[in-house]
C-alpha positions, 0 to 999 in steps of 0.5 A: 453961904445960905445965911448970905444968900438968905439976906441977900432976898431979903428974908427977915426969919431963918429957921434952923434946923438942929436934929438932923445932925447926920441921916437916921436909917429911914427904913421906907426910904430903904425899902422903896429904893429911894435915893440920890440920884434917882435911880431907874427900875422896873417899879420906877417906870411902871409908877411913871407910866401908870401915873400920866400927869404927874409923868408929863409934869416931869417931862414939862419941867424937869426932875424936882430939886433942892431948891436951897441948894440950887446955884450956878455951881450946883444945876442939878439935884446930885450936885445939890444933894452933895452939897447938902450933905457937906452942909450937915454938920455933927459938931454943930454947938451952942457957941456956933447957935450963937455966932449964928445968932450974932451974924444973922439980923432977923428973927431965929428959930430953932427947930428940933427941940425936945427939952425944956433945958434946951428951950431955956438955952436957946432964950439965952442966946436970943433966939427968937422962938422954937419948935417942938419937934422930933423930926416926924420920928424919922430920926429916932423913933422911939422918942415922945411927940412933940405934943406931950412935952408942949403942956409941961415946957409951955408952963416953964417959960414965956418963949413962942413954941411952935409945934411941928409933927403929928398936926393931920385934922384941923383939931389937932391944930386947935389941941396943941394952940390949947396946950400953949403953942404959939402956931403948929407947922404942916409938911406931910398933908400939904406935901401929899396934896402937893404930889397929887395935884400940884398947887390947886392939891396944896391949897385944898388940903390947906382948905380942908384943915382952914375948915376942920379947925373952923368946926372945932372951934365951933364945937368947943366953944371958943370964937376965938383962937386966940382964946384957947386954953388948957380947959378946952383939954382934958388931960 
């Protein structure tokens, strides 16, 4: 359905995501009640009233939801979050990667690789590029960052790696281009600049990072991104 759907728009790149086969135990989620459908508390109303603007952007335009999922069958965010859980698949595989492939035009990403056998795998299915990524650690802790496997599997093959996980300072963005990424990927700055402050929250916090990766470029030496290499790390 969203593969069509993704066509349909227009899209030219789809990105799978491949390490959320079912939910881990997210134990902040736990402890502050989070859940879908929301549910109303003492401590919910209190951070509703103690937080004006955000409430009256609430009220101006309705509770977020899950975009990908909206629809005509699927208005609201429990109908949505039904749906997505149905679409979490435990028995996904490689022969379905590839029918993925086989059906999807454009270009395919892969993200939520670990291994460098993983990486080799999907190359020979065609897929276009991959993230390194561990999920931020919220599905399984106790697992390496993606940034300590870069270095090893970016010398075992020429396949785009992108980076996602742990890029908070611009420097880290320019760390992981120096180890062999190809583009590191942010959500949990952007998102905090989001929940603050809306669009104008988002796009400082993208200015913030554009400037700090500007600066450390500077500081290394290195005029150009495209220049950066392993001798500006000391491993």
């Amino acid at each position: 359905m969203l593969v069509g759907r993704a066509k349909e728009a227009g899209y030219r790149v789809l990105v799978l995501t491949v390490d959320v086969a079912v939910n881990g135990k997210r134990d902040r989620d736990l402890r502050n009640g989070f859940a879908i459908p929301f549910r109303q508390t003492p401590r919910s109303v209190l951070d509703a009233v103690t937080h004006p603007r955000w409430a009256l952007g609430q009220i101006r335009h309705g509770l977020p939801q899950l975009a990908n999922f909206a629809s005509p069958d699927a208005t609201d965010v429990n109908a949505q979050a039904a749906l997505m859980r149905r679409q979490m698949d435990a028995s996904f595989c490689w022969q379905d990667l590839q029918a993925l492939r086989d059906a999807w035009p454009g270009r395919l990403i892969v993200k939520g690789i670990m291994t460098a056998t993983d990486v080799n795998r999907c190359r020979e299915l065609g897929v276009d590029a991959v993230v390194l990524s561990n999920h931020g650690g919220r599905q399984i802790e106790d697992v390496q960052a993606p940034i300590d496997l870069l270095a090893e599997i970016s010398n075992q093959n020429a396949m785009p790696l992108l980076v996602d996980g742990g890029i908070r300072r611009g420097a880290d963005a320019v760390k992981a281009l120096a180890l062999g990424a190809k583009a590191v990927l942010l959500g949990r700055a952007i998102l905090y600049g989001l929940a603050a402050a809306g669009e104008e929250g988002a796009g400082h916090v993208l200015q913030i990072l554009t400037a700090e990766f500007d600066t450390t470029l500077a500081l290394v030496g290195c005029p150009d991104p495209a220049r950066l290499n392993r001798q500006f790390i000391q491993l």
